[in-house]
N, C-alpha and C positions, 0 to 999 in steps of 0.2 A: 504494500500500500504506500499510498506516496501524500506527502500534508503540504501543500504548496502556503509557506509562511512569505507575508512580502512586507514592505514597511512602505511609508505612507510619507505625502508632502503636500502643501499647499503654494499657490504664487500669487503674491501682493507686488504691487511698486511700488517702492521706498522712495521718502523723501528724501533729500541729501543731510540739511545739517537738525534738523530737528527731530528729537526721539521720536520716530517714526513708530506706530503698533499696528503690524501686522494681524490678518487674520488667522497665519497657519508656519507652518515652519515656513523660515521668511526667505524669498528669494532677495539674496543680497547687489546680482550686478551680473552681466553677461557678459560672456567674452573676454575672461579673465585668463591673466597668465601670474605665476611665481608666486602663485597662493598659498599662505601657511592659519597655521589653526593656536591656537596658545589658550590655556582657560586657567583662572586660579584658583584657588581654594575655595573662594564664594562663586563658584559658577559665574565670573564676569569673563566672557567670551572678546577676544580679539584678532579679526579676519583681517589681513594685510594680504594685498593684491596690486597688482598694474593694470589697469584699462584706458583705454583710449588716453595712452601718453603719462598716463599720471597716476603716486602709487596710492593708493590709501589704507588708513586702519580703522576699521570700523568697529565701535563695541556694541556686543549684544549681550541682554543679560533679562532676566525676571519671569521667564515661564521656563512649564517642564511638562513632558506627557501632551494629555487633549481631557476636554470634558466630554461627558457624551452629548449627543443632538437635545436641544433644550428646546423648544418651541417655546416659553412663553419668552426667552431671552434669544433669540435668533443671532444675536452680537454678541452674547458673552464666550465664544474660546477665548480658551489661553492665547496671550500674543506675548510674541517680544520685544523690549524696549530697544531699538535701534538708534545710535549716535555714528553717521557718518564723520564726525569730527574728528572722534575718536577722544571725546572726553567734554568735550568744552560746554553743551551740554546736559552732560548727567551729574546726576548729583557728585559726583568724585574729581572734578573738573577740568580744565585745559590739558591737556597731554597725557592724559590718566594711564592710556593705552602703554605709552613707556616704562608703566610700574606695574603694568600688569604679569607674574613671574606664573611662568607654566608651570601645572600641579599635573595636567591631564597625560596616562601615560597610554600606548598603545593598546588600544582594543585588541582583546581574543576571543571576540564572538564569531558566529559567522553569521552568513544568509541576507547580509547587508551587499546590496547592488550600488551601481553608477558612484561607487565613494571616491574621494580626493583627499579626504581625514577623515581618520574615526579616531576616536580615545576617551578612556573612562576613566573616571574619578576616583576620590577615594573615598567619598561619600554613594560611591555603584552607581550614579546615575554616566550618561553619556551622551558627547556631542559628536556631529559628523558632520562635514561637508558632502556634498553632492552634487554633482553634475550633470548634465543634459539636456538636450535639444528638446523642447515640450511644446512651442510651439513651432508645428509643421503642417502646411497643407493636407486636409481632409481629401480624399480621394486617391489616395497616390500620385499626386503629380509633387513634379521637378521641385524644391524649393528654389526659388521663396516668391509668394505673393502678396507678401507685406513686409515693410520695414522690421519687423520685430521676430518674422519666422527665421527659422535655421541658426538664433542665435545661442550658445553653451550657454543655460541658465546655472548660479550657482547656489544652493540652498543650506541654507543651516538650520539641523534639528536639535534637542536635547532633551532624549527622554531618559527612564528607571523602569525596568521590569517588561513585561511581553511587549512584542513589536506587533503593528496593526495584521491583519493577515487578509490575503487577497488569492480566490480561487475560481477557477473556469472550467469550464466542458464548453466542445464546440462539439454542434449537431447539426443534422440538415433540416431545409425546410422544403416544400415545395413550393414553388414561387410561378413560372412560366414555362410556357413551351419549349424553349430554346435553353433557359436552363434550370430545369428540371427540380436540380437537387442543389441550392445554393446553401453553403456554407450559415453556420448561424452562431451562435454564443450565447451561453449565459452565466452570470455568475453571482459572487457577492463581496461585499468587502466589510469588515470589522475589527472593531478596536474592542477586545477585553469581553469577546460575544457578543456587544452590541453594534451594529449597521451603524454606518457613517453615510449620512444624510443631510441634506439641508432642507428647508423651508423654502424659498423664494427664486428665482432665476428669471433673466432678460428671455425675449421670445428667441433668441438665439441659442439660450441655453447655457447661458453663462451665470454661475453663482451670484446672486446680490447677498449672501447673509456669511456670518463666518463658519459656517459649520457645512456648505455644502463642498460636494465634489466632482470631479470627473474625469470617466478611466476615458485613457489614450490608447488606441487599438493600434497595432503595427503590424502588419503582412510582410513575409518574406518572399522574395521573387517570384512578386505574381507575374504570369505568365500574358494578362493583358494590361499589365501597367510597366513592367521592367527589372530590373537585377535590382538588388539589396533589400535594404528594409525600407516603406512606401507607410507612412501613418493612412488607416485603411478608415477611423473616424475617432469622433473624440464624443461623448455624452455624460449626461449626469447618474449619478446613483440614485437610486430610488426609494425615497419613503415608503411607499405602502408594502414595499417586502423588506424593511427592514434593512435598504445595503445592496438590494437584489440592482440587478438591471440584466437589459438581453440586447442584442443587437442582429441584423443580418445581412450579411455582404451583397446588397440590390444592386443589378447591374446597369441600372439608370438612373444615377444620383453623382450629385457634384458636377453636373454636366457629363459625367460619361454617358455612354450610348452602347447599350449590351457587349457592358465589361466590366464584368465582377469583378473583385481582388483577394480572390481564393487564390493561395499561396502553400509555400510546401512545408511551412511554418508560423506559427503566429505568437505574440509579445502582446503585453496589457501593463499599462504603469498609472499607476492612482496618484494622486495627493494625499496625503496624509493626514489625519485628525489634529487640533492643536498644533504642537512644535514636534511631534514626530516626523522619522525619515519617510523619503519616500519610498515607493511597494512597486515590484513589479516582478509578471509570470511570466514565465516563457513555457509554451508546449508544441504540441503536434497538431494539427488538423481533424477533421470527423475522423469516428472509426477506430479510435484508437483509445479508449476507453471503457471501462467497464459499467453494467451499472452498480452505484454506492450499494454497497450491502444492507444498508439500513435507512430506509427514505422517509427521512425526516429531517429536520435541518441542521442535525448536529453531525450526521452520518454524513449529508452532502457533500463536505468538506474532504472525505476521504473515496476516494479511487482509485483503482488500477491503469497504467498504461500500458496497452496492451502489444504497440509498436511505434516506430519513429515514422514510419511513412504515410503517405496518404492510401485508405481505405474506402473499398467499393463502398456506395448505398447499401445500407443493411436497414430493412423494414422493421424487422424484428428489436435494435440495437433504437434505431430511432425513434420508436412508440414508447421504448423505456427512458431512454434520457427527456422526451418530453412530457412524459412524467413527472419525470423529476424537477424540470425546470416550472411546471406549475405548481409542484411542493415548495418551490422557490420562492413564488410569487405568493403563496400566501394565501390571495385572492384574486378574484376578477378586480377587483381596484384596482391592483400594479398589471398593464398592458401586456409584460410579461408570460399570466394567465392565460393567451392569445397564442397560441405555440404557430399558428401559422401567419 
């Protein structure tokens, strides 16, 4: 059996010189090079980098972990206090960052993805840096169609004790004539059992509250988009199952025109709850999983891979995973419930 554990991230834009608070672990600055990490004894965090010509040290300091989804306060995660000054100000003031002396020593966890630094305390709690490209054109096409895609986002988290966890099955669906049996997904994502969800979002689908989220789907050489990895879409998590969401690879969306991005491999990367790290799966295509031995939503999380390649339509394989993905959904509330 195999537990696919992933860690979690969020991305806010930071102000420059005023303690900026983010909604989630905080994306600090893109495009960064000769980055180092240093943390003291009070957990007061200082990130030094080079970007666009010029170096900085930025302090972070005052959250840890995530709250769960709150609805009557849709604003209160944890956030962290940001000073791109590098002291001048937070409360400890102009040049602070200079007297900040590292306590944090090399992490020996594993299952931590896209890291730059990791290291733990010695009060057990821990920070990491993180890296990666998270905004990238929906559909597989070329980057970049906007100023801000294809740029190395960089993230800093700092949590104590279990890491968010993030798990999938792809299955098929029956969609159209021409393609028959299209690729589909569903899964869930949580922190500590509980779904990570938000409250509110633009008609785009983008987060308004601090507590929502959304997974980044990534296709490996699809065959009608191109070589490498292609972001195949991006969506929110779902309230009414709890963390649930489903997706299905349509071959006529984002202007394509009957071209799927069924690939010989597929990637998912979350945001993370609070100031946790970010989460992300990597697995196989249909067909290559079992069903969970025990369907119910605790059992979900555990299954069998059954091989690395892509597998025929199986009737019998896909009546039971969508199954399973309506046990996901909870109910007919989350669209999910909707297997086709």
């Amino acid at each position: 059996m195999r537990r696919f554990t992933v860690l979690l991230l969020v991305v806010l834009t930071a102000a420059l010189v005023a303690p900026a608070v983010a909604g989630a672990s905080k994306l600090i600055v893109r495009n960064a090079t000769h980055i180092t990490l240093k943390v003291n004894a009070k957990n007061r965090a200082v990130i030094s980098y080079r970007a666009k010509g010029i170096t900085r040290h930025v302090l972070v300091w005052g959250a840890i972990n995530a709250k769960p989804p709150d609805p009557a306060h849709p604003d209160s995660q944890v956030k962290f206090h940001v000073d791109y000054s590098g002291g001048s100000v937070s409360p400890w003031g102009s040049g602070y960052w200079r007297r900040v002396k590292n306590a944090c020593t090399p992490w020996k966890g594993s299952g931590l993805t896209l890291t730059v630094k990791v290291c733990t305390m010695p009060d057990g709690s821990h920070w990491a840096l993180q890296s990666w490209k998270r905004l990238m054109p929906n559909g597989g096409y070329k980057c970049c169609l906007s100023p801000q895609q294809g740029k190395r986002e960089l993230h800093i988290s700092h949590w104590k004790g279990p890491l968010a966890q993030l798990w999938l099955k792809w299955n098929w669906t029956q969609a159209t004539s021409q393609y028959p049996h299209l690729d589909k997904l569903f899964g869930r994502a949580t922190y500590k059992g509980v779904g990570t969800y938000g409250f509110s979002n633009t008609r785009t689908g983008a987060p308004t509250d601090s507590f929502g989220r959304l997974v980044f789907v990534d296709t490996y050489n699809p065959p009608k988009w191109g070589k490498g990895w292609r972001r195949e879409n991006s969506f929110l998590v779902h309230r009414p199952s709890d963390g649930g969401f489903c997706d299905t690879l349509w071959a006529n969306r984002f202007g394509r025109h009957n071209a799927s991005g069924y690939g010989e491999k597929y990637r998912a990367t979350v945001d993370g709850p609070g100031v946790t790290p970010i989460v992300r799966w990597k697995g196989p295509p249909p067909g290559n999983y079992s069903q969970s031995p025990v369907q119910t939503r605790g059992g979900l999380a555990d299954f069998t891979i059954t091989g690395s390649g892509r597998q025929p339509f199986d009737a019998l394989l896909d009546s039971q995973l969508d199954t399973e993905q309506q046990i996901l959904a909870g109910s007919s509330a989350d669209k999910c419930f909707h297997i086709r």
